[in-house]
Structures are given as structure tokens and as C-alpha cells.
N, C-alpha and C positions, 0 to 999 in steps of 0.2 A: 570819468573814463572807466568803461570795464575791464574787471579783474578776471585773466584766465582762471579756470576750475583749477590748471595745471600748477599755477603761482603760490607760492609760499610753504610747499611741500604738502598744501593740502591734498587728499585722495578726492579724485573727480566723482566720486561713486555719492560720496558722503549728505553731498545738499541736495542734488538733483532728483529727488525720490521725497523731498517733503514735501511739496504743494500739490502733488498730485498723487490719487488711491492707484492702485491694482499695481502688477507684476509689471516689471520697468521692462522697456527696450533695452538691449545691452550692445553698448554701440565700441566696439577694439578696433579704435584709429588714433595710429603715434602721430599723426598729424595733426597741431593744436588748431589750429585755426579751423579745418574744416571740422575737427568734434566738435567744437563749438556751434559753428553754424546748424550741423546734422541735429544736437540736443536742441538749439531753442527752437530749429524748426517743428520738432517732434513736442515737443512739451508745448509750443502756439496750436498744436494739433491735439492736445489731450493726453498723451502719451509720456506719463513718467520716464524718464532716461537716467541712465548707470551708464559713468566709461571705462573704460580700461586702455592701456597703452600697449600691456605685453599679453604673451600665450600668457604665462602663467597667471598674472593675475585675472585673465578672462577665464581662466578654467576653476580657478577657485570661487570666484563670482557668479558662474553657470551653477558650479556646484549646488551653492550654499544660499544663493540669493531667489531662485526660479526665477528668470529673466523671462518674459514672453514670448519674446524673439530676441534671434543673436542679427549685430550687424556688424560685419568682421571686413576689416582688407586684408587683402591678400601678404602684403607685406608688411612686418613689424618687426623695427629693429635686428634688420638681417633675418627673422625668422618668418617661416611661411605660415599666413591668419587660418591655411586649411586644417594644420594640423591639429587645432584649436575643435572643428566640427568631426575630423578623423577621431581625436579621445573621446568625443561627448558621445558621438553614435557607437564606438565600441563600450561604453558603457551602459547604452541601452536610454541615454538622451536624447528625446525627438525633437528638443525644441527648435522650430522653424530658423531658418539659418538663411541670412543676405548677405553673398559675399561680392566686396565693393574692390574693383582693381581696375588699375593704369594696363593691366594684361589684357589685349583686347582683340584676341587670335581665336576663332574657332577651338582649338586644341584647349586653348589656355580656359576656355567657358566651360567647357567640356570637361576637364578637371576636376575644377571646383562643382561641378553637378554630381561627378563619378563620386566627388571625398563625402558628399553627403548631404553639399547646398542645396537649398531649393529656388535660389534663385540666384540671378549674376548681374551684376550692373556693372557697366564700365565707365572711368573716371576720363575727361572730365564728363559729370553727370546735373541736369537740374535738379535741385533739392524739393521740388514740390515730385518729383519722378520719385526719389528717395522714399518721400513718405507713402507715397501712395502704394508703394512696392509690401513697404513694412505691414500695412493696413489690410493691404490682399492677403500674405502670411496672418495676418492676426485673425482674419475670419477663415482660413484654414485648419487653423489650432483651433477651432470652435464647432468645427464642421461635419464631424466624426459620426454622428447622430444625423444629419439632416436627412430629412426622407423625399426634400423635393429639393430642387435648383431652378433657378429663373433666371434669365438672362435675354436682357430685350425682349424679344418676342419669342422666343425659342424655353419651353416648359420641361421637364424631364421629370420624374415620379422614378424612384428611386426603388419603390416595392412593386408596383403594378409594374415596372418595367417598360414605361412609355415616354412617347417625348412627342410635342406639341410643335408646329411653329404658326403663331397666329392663331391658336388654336383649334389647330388643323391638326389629326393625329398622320403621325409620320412613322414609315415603317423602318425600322434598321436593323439590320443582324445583330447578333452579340457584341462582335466584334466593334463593330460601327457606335454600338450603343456606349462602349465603354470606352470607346477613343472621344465619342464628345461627350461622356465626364468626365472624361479629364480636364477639357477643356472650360468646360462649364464652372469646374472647379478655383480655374485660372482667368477669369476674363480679361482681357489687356494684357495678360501678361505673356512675355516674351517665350515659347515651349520648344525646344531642338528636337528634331531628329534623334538625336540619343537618349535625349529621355523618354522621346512616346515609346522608344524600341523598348530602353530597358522596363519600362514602367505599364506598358499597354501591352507589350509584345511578349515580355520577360524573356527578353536577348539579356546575355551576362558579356556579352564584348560586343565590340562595334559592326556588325555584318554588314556587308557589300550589299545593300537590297533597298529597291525602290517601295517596298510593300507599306511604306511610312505615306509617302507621295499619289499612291494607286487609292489607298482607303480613304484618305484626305480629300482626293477628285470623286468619289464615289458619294463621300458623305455631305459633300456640297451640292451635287443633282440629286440628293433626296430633298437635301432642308430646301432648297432653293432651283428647281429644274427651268427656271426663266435665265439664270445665271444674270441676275441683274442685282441680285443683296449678295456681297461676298461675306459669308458668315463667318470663315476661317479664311486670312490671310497672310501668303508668303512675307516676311522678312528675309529678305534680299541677304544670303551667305548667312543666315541664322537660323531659322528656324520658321515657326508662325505662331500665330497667335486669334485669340476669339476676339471678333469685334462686338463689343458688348454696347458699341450703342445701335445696333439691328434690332 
């Protein structure tokens, strides 16, 4: 029978970081059963794992450990997991942040993106989604430098300021060109409305404006004017997302 990490007053942090090299996942969920699940998922996948239970000892471990990415719920022990990414970025830590919650309201995703997350998952969740989510953030944190992005069939060059689909050159405005890297940045991954605003638009509060919806139809009759490949599609009350297997 296995033994929780949790059991014997040992620290979860302490074993899970030996059999595998490089900067651990850091996964702050007071729920024993599912950190369990979430680490060996993570560690079957390559990915050394650290847990933690509370803020504080996630903000000491963020500190002192350099986690890769943070994987945080929302709630802990009565306290909220955002305030945990709220200190790390007023300190001037970037490190990529997945916050995991049973809160699964528009507003409430919305939040956790405003406090600093970059991404949001809602419980309950598949653990192969989990990892996959973590893996997109981990080639993020690496990505800082890249001078091209590739995605399906859709090419971008980063310096020449071009983008491909098929190898077909495609014309986009600025504007256009910089709403899909962001995209490009993110494949499969889930992107709201309030992040392209704040993030593409650099809106600092939430504005009443379809201008999200109008560039997103524009930049679908460039990549694709047959409207037959949907390269960026809506999630229904969320947001959209790139479909990377185009």
C-alpha cells in the first residue's frame, strides 16, 4: 500500500525532486489525494514535482527553490492560492502560474488571469489536460528568444515580420500580426477576451467593445478565406483558442 507524501509529518517537497534533474513543478494543493495524483502524473511525464499545502509555505518554496512553474488552487485552508501569484509578481517573479479551481464562472477565470495567472483550469479536470497545460507554460518560460513559431501549417518569423499558411505568405497588419502570436504562443490553449484586450490591446479594465470579436473574424478570412480550416475557434462563454492540429 502507498504512503501519502503527507504521512508521518514528512514535507511533500522533500523526495519528490530526487529521481528527476531540472527546476520542479510546484504544485499548492491542500487536497491529498488529488497532489498525489497531479505529482505522479507529472513525474510519469518527466517533470520533477514539489508540494506544498499553504500560501506560506508556497511562497517560501517559489522563493528559495526556483520552481518552473507554479500549480496553485484557488483555495487553501480558507486562504485564496491567488494571493500566492499576487506576492510572487509584486516581487518581480515571472514564473509561469496554473491556477486550478472548483470556481468556474467567467468573473471568477477572469480573476485569477487579472492576479497574474496565465492560465486557469477548472475542477473537476482530466489529469492528462493538467499536464499538458503545465508543458505549454514550460515552453513558454523558454520562448523569450524564439525568432520563428510554427504551428500546423501556419509559419510566423518573428524578425522579417511574416507569417506563412501552407506556405503561402499571408498579409496582416500589425495589429493582426500580434493577435496571432499571441496565439501561436498558446496553441490549444484556452485565451479570453480579457486577456487579448489586456495583453494585445493593453486595455487596463474590462471595456465594452466587440474590437476582440471584429480582428479575430478578420484574421480568419486572411489565414483561411475558403472558411473551411477554422484556425482560431470560439469556446462557448469563454473565450477561443488556436487549433494547432491545422
Amino acid at each position: 500500500m502507498s504512503i501519502s507524501p503527507f504521512e508521518n509529518g514528512t514535507r511533500p517537497s522533500t523526495r519528490q525532486t530526487e529521481a528527476l534533474p531540472g527546476p520542479p513543478v510546484l504544485v499548492v494543493e491542500d487536497g491529498r489525494d488529488l497532489a498525489e495524483e497531479i505529482r505522479l502524473e507529472l513525474q510519469a511525464s518527466g517533470h520533477p514535482v514539489q508540494l506544498s499545502e499553504t500560501v506560506d509555505d508556497a511562497l517560501r518554496t517559489a522563493r528559495s527553490g526556483g520552481p518552473a512553474v507554479l500549480v496553485i488552487d484557488r483555495m487553501l485552508h480558507g486562504e485564496d492560492g491567488l494571493s500566492i501569484i499576487e506576492t510572487l509578481r509584486g516581487e518581480g517573479n515571472a514564473t509561469p502560474a496554473l491556477v486550478i479551481s472548483a470556481l468556474s464562472s467567467v468573473d471568477e477565470r477572469i480573476n485569477g488571469l487579472k492576479a497574474g495567472g496565465d492560465d486557469y483550469l477548472v475542477k473537476p479536470f482530466e489529469i492528462r489536460e493538467l499536464t499538458a497545460r503545465v508543458e505549454a507554460l514550460l515552453r513558454r518560460r523558454g520562448d523569450t528568444r524564439v525568432t520563428r513559431l510554427q504551428v500546423g501549417g501556419l509559419e510566423m518569423d518573428l524578425v522579417q515580420r511574416t507569417v506563412r499558411c501552407d506556405g503561402k505568405l499571408v498579409d496582416l497588419l500589425p495589429r493582426e500580426f500580434k493577435l496571432l502570436e499571441y496565439f501561436m504562443r498558446r496553441p490549444g490553449q484556452i485565451v479570453t477576451r480579457a486577456m487579448l484586450l489586456e495583453d494585445v490591446w493593453n486595455f487596463k479594465f474590462l471595456a465594452q467593445t466587440n474590437v476582440v470579436d471584429v480582428q479575430i473574424g478578420n484574421l480568419r478570412r486572411k489565414l483561411d478565406p475558403t472558411g473551411v480550416r477554422r484556425f482560431i475557434v470560439n469556446i462557448r462563454a469563454v473565450g477561443f483558442k488556436l487549433n494547432a492540429d491545422h
